[in-house]
DRENDO-990482 format. One record per residue (C-alpha): residue in three letters; x, y, z. Coordinates in steps of 0.02 Angstrom, whole numbers, plus 50000, padded with zeros to 5 digits. Layout:
N
ALAXYZ ...
***
This chain:
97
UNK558935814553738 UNK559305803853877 UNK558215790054009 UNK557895794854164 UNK558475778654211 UNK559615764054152 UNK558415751654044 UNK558665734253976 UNK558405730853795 UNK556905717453816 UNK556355716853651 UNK558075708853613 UNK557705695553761 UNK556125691753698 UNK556745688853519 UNK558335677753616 UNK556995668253698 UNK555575667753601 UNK556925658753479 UNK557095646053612 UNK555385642453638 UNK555365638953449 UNK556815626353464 UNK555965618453599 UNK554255618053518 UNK554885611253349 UNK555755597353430 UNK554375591853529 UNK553375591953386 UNK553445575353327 UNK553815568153505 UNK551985574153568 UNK550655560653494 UNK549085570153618 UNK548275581853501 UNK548055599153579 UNK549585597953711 UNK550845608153612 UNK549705622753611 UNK549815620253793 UNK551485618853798 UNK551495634053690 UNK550385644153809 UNK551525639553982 UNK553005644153870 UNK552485659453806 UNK551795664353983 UNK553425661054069 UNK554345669753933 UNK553275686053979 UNK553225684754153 UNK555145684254161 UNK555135699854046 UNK554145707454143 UNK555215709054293 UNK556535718054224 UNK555195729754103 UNK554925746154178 UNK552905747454182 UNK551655752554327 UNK551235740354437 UNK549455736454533 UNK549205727754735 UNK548385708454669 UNK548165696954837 UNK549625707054931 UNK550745706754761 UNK551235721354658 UNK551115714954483 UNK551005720954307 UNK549645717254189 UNK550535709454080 UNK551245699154258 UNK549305695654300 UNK549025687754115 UNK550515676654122 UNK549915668954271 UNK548145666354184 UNK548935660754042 UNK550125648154131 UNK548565641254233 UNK547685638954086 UNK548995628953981 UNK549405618954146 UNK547595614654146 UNK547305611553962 UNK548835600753974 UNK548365591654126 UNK546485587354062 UNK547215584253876 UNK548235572553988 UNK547025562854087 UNK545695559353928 UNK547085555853802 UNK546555538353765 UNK544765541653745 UNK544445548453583 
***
């Protein structure tokens, strides 16, 4: 049986850079003294990771704002915001506390 179309093997990206994010995250982890902002690291990470995966996946897409996106597309972008925010307010109070 054969595809329609042509497909890319994603799952084998993600593993590829999913290893990276690993390397990245383990080497920050004694670098980062604010508790809580590797987990935001973590989520911008994992968020880019998906979003980029997304492009090249083959799924249907829905009109957001003007922007034909996947779902998976629409909770990257969440996600992102959220660890940017986390990160940012983690930031600003990390001597308090």
């Amino acid at each position: 049986m054969q595809l329609g179309q042509p497909v890319f093997p994603t799952p084998f990206y993600e593993i590829v850079m999913m290893a990276g994010i690993f390397a990245i995250l383990w080497a920050l982890r004694t670098r980062i003294k604010v508790t809580g902002m590797l987990f935001f690291i973590y989520l911008c990470l994992i968020a880019a990771e998906r979003f980029l995966i997304e492009k090249i996946r083959v799924n249907v897409s829905h009109e957001v704002l003007g922007i034909n996106l996947t779902q998976a597309e629409i909770i990257s972008i969440l996600l992102f915001v959220t660890g940017l925010a986390g990160a940012g307010w983690l930031w600003k109070n990390r001597t308090s506390g």
